[in-house]
C-alpha positions in Angstrom: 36.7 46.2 82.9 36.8 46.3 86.7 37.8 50.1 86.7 34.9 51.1 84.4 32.6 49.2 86.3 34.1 51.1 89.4 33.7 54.4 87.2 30.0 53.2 86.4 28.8 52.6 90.1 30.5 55.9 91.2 29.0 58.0 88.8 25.4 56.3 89.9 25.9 57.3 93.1 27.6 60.4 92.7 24.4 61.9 93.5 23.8 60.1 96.9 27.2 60.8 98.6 26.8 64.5 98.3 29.7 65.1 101.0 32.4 63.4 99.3 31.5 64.8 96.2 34.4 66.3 95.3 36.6 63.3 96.0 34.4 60.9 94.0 35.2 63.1 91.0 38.9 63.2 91.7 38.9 59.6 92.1 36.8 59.4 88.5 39.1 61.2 87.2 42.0 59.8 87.8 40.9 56.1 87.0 39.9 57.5 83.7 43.4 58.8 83.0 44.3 55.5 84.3 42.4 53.6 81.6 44.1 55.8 78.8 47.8 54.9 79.9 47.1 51.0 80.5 45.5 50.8 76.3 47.9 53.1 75.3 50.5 50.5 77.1 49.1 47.7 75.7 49.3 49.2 72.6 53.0 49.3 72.8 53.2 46.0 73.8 51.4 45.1 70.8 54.0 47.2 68.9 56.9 46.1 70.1 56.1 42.5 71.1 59.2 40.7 72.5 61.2 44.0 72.7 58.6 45.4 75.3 60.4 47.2 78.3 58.6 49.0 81.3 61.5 51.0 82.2 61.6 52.0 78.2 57.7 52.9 78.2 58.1 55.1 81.5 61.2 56.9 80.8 62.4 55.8 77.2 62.4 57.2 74.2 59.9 58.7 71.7 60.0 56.7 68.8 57.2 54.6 66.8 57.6 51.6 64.4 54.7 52.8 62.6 52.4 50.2 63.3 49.9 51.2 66.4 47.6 52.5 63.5 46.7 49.4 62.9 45.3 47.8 66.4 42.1 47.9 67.9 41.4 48.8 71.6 40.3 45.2 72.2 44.2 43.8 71.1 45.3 46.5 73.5 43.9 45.6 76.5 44.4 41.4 75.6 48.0 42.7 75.0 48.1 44.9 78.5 47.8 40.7 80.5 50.2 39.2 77.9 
């Protein structure tokens, strides 16, 4: 919630800071791509539960047990804290 805030107030003033225009979008950007990788994680934690691994999610392997289908973004970002 705090990066979309952050996302919110920078594209409101986007306008304003027209010097560091460029990096504003950069940075909007990338938080953006941030916020897809911490509910897709929290999606596999829902998924996997106990069996959860951050090494596994970074550099593990591509498999699904079928049920990430199933969740809704709000379980994934509950799940992201757990």
């Amino acid at each position: 919630m705090i990066i979309t805030a952050i996302i919110y107030i920078l594209y409101l003033n986007r306008r304003e800071l027209t010097k560091k225009h460029d990096l504003i979008i950069k940075i909007n950007n990338g938080m953006i791509i941030v916020i897809f990788i911490l509910i897709y994680m929290g999606r596999k934690k829902f998924e996997y539960k106990n069996n959860f691994n951050y090494l596994t999610f970074i550099f593990g392997k591509v498999e699904c047990t079928g049920t990430s289908s199933k969740i809704y973004y709000l379980t994934s970002v509950k799940d992201l804290f757990r």
